[in-house]
C-alpha distance (Angstrom), angle and dihedral (degrees) to the residues before:
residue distance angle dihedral
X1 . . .
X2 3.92 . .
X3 3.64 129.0 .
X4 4.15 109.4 -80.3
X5 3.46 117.9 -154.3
X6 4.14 97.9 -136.6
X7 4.11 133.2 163.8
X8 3.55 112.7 -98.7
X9 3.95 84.5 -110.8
X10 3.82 93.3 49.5
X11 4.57 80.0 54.0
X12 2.73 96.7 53.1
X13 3.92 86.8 46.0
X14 3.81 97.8 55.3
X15 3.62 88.0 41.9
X16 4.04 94.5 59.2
X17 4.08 83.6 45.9
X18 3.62 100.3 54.9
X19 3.95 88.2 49.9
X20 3.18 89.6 48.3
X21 3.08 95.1 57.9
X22 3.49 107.2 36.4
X23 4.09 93.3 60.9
X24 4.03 119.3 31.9
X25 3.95 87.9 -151.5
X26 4.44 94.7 72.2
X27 3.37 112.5 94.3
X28 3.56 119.3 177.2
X29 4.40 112.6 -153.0
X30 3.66 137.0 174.6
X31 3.42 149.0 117.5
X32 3.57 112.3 -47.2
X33 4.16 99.9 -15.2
X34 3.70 92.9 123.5
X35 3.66 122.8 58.0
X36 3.97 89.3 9.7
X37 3.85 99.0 38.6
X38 3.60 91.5 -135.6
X39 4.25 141.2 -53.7
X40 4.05 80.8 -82.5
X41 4.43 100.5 22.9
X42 3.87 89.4 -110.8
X43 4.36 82.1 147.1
X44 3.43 99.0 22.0
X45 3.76 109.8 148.9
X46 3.45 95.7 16.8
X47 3.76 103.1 101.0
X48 3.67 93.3 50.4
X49 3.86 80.4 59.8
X50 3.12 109.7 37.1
X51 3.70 108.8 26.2
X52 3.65 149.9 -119.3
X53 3.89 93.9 -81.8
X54 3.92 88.9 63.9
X55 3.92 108.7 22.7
X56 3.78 98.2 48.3
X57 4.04 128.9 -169.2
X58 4.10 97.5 -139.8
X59 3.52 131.5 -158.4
X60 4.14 117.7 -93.4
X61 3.75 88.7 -93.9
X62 3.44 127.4 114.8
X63 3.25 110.8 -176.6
X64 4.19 86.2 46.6
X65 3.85 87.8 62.8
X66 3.70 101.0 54.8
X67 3.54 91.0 32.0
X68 3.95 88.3 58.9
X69 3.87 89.4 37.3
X70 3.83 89.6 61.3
X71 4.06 93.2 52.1
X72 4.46 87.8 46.8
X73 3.65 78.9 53.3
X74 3.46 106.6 58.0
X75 3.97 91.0 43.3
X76 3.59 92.7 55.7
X77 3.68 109.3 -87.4
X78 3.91 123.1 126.0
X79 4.13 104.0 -141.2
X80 3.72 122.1 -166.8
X81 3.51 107.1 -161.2
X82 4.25 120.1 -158.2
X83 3.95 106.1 -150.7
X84 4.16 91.2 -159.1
X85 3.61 92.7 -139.8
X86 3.72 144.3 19.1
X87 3.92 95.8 -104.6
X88 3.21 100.9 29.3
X89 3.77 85.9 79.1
X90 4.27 91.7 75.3
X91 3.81 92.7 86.2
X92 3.88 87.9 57.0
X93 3.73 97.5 47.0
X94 3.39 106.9 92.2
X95 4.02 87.8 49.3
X96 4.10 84.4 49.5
X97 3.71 89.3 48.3
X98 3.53 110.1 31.5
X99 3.94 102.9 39.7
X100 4.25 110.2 7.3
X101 4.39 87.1 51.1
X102 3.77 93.4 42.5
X103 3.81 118.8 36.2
X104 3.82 91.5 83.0
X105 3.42 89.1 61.3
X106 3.40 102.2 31.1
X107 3.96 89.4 58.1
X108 3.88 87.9 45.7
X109 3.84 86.4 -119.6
X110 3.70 99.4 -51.3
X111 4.17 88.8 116.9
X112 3.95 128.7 40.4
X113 3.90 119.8 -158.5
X114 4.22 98.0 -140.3
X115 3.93 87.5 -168.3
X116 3.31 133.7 145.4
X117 4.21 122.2 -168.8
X118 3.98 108.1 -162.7
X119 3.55 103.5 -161.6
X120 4.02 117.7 169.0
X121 3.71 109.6 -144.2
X122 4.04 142.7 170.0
X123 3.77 125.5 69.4
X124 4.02 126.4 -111.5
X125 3.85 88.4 109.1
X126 4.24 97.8 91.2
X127 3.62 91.5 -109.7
X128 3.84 134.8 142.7
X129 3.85 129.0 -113.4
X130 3.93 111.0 -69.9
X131 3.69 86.2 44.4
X132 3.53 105.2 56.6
X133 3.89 118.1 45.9
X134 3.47 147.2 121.1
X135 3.72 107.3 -130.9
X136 3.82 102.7 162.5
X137 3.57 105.9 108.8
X138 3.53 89.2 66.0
X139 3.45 91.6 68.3
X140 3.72 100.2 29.9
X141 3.57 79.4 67.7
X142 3.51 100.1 57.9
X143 3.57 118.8 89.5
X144 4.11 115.4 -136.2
X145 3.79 82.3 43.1
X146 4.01 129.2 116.9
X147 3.81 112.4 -167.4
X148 3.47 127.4 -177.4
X149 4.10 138.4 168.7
X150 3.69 133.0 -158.1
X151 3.57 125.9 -139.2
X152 4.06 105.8 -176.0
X153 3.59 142.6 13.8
X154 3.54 104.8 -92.2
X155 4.38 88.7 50.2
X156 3.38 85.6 43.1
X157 4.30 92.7 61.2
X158 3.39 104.6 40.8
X159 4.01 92.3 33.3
X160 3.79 96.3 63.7
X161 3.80 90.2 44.7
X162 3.75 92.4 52.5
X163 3.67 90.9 43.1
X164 4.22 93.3 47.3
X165 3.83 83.0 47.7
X166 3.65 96.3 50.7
X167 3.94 121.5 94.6
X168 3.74 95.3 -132.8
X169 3.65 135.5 91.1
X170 4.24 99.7 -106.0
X171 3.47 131.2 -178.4
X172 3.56 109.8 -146.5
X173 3.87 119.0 -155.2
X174 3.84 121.3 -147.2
X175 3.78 115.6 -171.4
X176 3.77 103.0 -140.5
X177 3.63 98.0 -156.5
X178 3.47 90.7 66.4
X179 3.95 102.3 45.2
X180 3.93 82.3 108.5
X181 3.53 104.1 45.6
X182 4.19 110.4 112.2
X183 4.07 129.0 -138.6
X184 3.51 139.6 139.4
X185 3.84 122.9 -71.6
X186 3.65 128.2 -166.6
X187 3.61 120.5 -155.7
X188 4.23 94.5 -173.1
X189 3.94 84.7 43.6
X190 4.30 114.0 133.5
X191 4.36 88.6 -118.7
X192 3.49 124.2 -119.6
X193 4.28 109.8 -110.9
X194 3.76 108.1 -88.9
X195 3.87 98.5 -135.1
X196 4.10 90.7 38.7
X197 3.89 125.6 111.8
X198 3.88 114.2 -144.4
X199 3.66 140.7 -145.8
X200 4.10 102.8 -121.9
X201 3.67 97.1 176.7
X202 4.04 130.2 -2.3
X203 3.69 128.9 -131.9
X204 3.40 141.0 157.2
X205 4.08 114.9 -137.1
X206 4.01 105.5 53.1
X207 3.71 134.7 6.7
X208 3.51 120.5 -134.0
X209 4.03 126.6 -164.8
X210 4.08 122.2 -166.0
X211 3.66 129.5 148.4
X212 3.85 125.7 -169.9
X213 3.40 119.8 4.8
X214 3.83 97.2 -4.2
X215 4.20 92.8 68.4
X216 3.31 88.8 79.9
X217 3.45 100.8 54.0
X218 3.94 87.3 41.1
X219 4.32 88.4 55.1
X220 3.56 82.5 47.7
X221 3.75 101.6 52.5
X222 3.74 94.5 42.9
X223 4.33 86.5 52.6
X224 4.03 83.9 48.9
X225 3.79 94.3 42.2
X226 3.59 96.6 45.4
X227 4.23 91.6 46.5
X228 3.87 92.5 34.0
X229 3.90 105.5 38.4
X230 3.34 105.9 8.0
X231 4.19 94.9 -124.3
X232 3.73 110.5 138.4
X233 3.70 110.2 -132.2
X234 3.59 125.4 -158.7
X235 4.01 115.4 -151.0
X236 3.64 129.0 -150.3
X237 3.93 134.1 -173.1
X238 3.95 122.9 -149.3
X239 3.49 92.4 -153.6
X240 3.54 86.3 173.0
X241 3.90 122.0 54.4
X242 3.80 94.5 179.0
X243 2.90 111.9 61.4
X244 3.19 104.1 9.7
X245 3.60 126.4 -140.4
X246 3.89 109.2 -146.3
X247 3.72 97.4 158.5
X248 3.95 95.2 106.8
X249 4.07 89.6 38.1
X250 3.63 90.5 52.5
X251 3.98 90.4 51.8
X252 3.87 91.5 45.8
X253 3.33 88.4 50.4
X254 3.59 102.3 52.6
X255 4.40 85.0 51.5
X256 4.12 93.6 46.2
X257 3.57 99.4 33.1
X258 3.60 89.2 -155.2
X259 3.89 131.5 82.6
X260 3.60 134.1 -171.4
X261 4.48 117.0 -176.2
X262 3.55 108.3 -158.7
X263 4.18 114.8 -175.9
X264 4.23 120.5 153.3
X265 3.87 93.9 -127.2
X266 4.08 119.1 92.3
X267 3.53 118.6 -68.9
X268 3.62 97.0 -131.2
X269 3.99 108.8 100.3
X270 4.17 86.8 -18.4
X271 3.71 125.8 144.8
X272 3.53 90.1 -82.3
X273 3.92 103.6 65.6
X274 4.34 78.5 56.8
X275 3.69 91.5 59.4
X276 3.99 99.0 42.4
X277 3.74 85.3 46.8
X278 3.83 96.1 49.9
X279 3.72 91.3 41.6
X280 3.65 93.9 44.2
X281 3.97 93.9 55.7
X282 4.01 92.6 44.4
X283 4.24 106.2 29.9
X284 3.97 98.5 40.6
X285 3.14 101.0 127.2
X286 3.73 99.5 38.0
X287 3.83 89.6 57.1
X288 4.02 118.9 100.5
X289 3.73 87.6 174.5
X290 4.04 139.6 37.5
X291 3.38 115.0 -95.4
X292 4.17 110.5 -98.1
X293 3.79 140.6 -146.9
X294 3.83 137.4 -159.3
X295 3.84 115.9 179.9
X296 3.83 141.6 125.8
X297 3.43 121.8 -43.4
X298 4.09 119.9 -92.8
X299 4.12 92.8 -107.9
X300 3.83 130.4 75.1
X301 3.52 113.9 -67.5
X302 3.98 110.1 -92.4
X303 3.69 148.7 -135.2
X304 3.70 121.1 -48.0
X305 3.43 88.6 -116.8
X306 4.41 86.6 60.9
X307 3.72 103.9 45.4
X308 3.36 107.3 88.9
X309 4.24 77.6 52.4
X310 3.73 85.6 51.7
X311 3.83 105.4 41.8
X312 3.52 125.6 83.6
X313 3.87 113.5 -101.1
X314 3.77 150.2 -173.0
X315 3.74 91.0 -95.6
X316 3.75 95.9 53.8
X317 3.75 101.0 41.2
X318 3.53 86.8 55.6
X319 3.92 98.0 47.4
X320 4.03 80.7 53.3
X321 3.68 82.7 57.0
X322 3.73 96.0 50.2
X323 3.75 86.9 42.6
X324 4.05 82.9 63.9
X325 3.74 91.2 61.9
X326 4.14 86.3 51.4
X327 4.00 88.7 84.1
């Protein structure tokens, strides 16, 4: 089949529908995914065609909906589970993190958790709290755990049907102001590795890491800096938050000797402070600068009216850049 130009939401769409129906045991559940197609149509149609049995209008209950995942799972079934919003996904964390992470281990490898929990996250959207964090350090941090996040349309396809075919429990990342961006997708493409960062665009005077939502802004800054100030800007995507796969930073580091991590959550303890670490321990004598991060500010996230305020932009990632030069 040719190259489609789709939405990232209409990806990861097609994605979900070819696993579907490629193996009878994925079901895909959640609140409002059936007859509605989901708050932002990520499943829409896919009831109709699939039926009730396998695309299944939950309760409001978190915690239920992993909790019922986990049992499909160890009879066989492969659940993807939509979390509708960014922090709605508290009331299911202690089923996430006390049963999904651990029954691998607990069964000594006699059972496998094949589930995947979609949760959209990030801001940009003019939303309130609850619908508009960035919870993935939490589970980053919790061992037993793959996490991933997509940043385009073609990642997003071929990411959720590598993660939905994976035996491990993943949490898979969706960044929400994006659902609408367009790009080609491939169906017959050769896919990227799941749990594999990638070089986006090369450069030679500062490294800079995103994943998500934040690539974007990254691509844009380097197009800015490169017009603007004439510093060539090379741009990496995590891809994977757990584990992560800092091969190709580590490399780009060692040719910029300069590295900015931009991610939307809170600084404090985020993604970031991982990276600089990791890079600091294996890159220190390639650096010429400290390691930097832009994120979210340390509060709550804010008003609406505030975000763009709060959110990390193209101005700010690129005065961390200049800041590089400070040294």
């Amino acid at each position: 089949m040719p190259a489609e130009t789709l939405t990232l939401a209409k990806a990861l769409n097609t994605g979900l529908r070819t696993a579907l129906e490629r193996d009878p045991k994925v079901l895909v559940m959640g609140e409002d995914v059936g007859k509605l197609g989901g708050v932002f149509r990520v499943t829409d149609g896919l009831q109709k065609d699939f039926g009730e049995d396998r695309v299944i209008d939950t309760p409001l209950g978190e915690s239920a909906i992993i909790g019922t995942a986990i049992g499909l799972a160890l009879r066989g079934y492969r659940p993807v589970c939509e979390i509708q919003f960014d922090g709605f996904v508290y009331p299911a964390y202690d089923q996430i993190v006390s049963q999904l992470a651990k029954m691998h281990y607990r069964s000594q490898g006699r059972l496998r958790m094949p589930i995947v929990v979609r949760i959209p996250f990030g801001g940009g959207i003019g939303a309130v709290e609850h619908h508009s964090e960035s919870p993935e350090a939490y589970f980053a941090h919790t061992a037993g755990l793959k996490v991933v996040a997509c940043s385009n349309p073609a990642d997003a396809h071929w990411m959720i049907r590598q993660a939905i075919a994976s035996d491990d429990p993943i949490v898979f990342l969706e960044p929400k102001r994006r659902y609408w961006e367009k790009a080609p997708v491939d169906p017959d493409a050769e896919p990227y590795p799941l749990f594999a960062s990638r070089v986006l665009r090369e450069g030679t005077d500062c490294t800079v890491v995103a994943y998500g939502p934040m690539v974007r802004t990254a691509l844009d800054a380097a197009t800015a800096s490169a017009n603007e100030g004439g510093r060539s800007l090379e741009v990496v995507d995590l891809r994977s938050l757990s584990p992560l796969d800092l091969g190709p930073v580590f490399a780009s580091v060692r040719k910029t000797g300069r590295l900015v991590v931009v991610h939307e959550a809170p600084g404090n303890l985020g993604l970031g402070s991982e990276v600089a670490a990791r890079v600091q321990e294996e890159c220190f004598y390639s650096l010429e600068s400290p390691v930097l991060r832009v994120g979210g500010f340390d509060t709550p996230y804010p008003p609406a009216r505030l975000e763009e305020e709060y959110l990390p932009d193209l101005d700010r990632l690129l005065d961390a850049v200049d800041r590089t030069y400070a040294y």
